[in-house]
N, C-alpha and C positions, 0 to 999 in steps of 0.2 A: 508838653513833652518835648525833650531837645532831639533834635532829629540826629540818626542815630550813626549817619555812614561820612568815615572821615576818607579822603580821595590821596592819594601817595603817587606821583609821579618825581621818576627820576630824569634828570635833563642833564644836557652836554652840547649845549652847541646847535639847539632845538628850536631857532625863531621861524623856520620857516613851516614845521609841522604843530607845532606847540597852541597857535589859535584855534585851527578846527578840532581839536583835541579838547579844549578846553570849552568851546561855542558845544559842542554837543553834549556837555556837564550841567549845563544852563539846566536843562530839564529837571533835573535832581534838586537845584537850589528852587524852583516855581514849586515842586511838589510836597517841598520839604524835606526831602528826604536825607542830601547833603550838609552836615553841620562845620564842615572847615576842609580846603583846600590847602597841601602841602606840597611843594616843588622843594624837592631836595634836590641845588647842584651843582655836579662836579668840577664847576671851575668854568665857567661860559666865558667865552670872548668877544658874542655877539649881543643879541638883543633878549635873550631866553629870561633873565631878570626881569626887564621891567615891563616885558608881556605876562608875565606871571606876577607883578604887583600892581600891574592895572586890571588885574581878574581877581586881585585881593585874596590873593594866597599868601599863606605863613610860609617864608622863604627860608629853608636853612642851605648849609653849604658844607659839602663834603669831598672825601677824595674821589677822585672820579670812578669809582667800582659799583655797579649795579646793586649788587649784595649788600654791601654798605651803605648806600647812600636810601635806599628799599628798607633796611633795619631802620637806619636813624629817623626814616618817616616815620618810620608803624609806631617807634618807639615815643615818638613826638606825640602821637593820634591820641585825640580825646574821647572820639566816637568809639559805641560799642561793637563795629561795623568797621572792616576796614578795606578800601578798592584801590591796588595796586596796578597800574596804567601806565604804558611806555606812550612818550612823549607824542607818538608818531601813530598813535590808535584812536581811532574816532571811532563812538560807541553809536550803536544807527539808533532813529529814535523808537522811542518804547521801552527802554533799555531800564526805565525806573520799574517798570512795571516787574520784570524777570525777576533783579534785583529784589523789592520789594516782596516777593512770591518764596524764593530763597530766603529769606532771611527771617520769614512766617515759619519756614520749618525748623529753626533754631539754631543754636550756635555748631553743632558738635560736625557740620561740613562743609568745605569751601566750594565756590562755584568758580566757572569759566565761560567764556563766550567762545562759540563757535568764529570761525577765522575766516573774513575774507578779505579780498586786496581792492585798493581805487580801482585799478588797470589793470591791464596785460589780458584781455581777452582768455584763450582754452587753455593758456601754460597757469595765470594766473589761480584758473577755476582748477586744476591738476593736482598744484599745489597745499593751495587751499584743501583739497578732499582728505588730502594725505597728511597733511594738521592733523584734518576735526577725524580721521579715523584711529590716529595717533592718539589720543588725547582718550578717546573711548576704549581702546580695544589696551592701551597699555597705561593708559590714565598719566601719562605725560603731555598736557597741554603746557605750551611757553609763555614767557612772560606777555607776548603781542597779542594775545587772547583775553589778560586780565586776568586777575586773580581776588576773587572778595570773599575774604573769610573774619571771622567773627575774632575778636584780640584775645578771648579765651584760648580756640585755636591755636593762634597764634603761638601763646606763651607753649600749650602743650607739646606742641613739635619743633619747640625751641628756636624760632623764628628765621627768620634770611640769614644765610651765611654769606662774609665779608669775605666775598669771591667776587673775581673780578668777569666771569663768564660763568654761565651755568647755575647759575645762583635759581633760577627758574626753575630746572631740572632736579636743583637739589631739594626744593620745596615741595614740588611733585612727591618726590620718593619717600621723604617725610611724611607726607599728607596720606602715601599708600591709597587705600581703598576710601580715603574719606573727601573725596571730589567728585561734582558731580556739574554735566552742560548746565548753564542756565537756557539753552536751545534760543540763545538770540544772539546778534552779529555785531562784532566787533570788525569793523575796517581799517586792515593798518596799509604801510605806502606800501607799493613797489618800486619805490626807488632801487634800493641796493638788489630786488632782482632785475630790474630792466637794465642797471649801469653793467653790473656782471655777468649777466643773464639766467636765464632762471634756471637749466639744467645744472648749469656750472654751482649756482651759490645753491640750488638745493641738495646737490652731491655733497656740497661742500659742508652743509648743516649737520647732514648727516652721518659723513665720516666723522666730525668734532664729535656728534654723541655720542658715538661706536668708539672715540678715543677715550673718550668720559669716561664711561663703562668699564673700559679695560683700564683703569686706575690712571690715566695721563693726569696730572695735577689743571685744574681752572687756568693758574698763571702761564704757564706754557699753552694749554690753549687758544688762550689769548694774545700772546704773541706769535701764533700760526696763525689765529683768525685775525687778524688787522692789517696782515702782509699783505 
């Protein structure tokens, strides 16, 4: 039997988080459960290539928009199974297990990992709560959570939109009522909260989805989020 989960990480400039990201995947390829690693990305100018073809991933290359470059993976995957993974998310181990459990119950739901950060001690743990209570109470969990849904799925709710932010958000809302925790821990950085601080970028997270909401377009989003 071909094992059945195909892994989709989009990268940008990713050598420095891209290893442990990929080192905690290893468990999946020991248990079988991984049948092909895919790095779709947007144009690196450092080393994020050929850390990704010493980990012997099928490398494509797209414009640099999350949404796009998340579609052109899934739509590459061979696997029945598909695990969408920001570059910068280290899945803790056990993680095949959850996985494996999920995808016993069938195609017709996608799963999420509960969110926590390397650092930042009681703001980091703050944060974090206010993810995984997001994620349950409005069934908006983000892409730094993971997202593994079956390419049935997928096709049904018409897959990632070629947006350049929000592309996460937009899959949520799609997926409506059909997401559910896998209740294990995905660790992504705290870098971009410790460089900005974590009140500041979590207000800041938060006004972008409150602009979402009220119809502000992805592209303009994303030129307010980059400033």
């Amino acid at each position: 039997m071909r094992a059945p989960l195909s892994v989709v990480i989009p990268t940008l400039n990713a050598e420095v988080p891209l290893p442990s990201c990929l080192a905690a995947l290893y468990e999946g390829v020991e248990v079988g459960v991984i049948r092909e690693l895919i790095v779709v990305d947007g144009g690196s100018n450092d080393a994020t290539r050929a850390i990704a073809d010493e980990a012997g991933a099928m490398i494509l290359t797209a414009l640099p928009s999350r949404g796009g470059q998340l579609g052109a993976g899934v739509e590459a995957a061979r696997g029945d199974w598909v695990l969408c993974l920001h570059a910068d998310t280290e899945l803790a181990p056990g993680w095949t297990d959850a996985v494996g459990a999920h995808m016993a119950r069938g195609p017709d739901v996608a799963g999420y990992f509960r969110l926590g950060f390397d650092s930042g001690g009681a703001s980091a743990r703050a944060v974090a709560r206010w993810a995984n209570v997001r994620s349950q109470v409005l069934g908006l969990p983000y892409g730094d959570q993971g997202l593994l849904m079956s390419r049935k799925l997928y096709r049904e709710v018409g897959g990632y939109s070629e947006i350049p932010l929000m592309e996460d958000v937009a899959m949520a809302r799609a997926l409506k009522r059909r997401l559910r925790s896998l209740e294990h821990l995905a660790v992504t950085s705290a870098a971009k909260y410790q460089a900005q601080g974590w009140a500041r970028r979590g207000a800041r997270n938060l006004w972008t989805l409150i602009r979402y909401f009220a119809g502000v377009s992805p592209e303009r989003l994303a030129q307010s989020y980059r400033k």
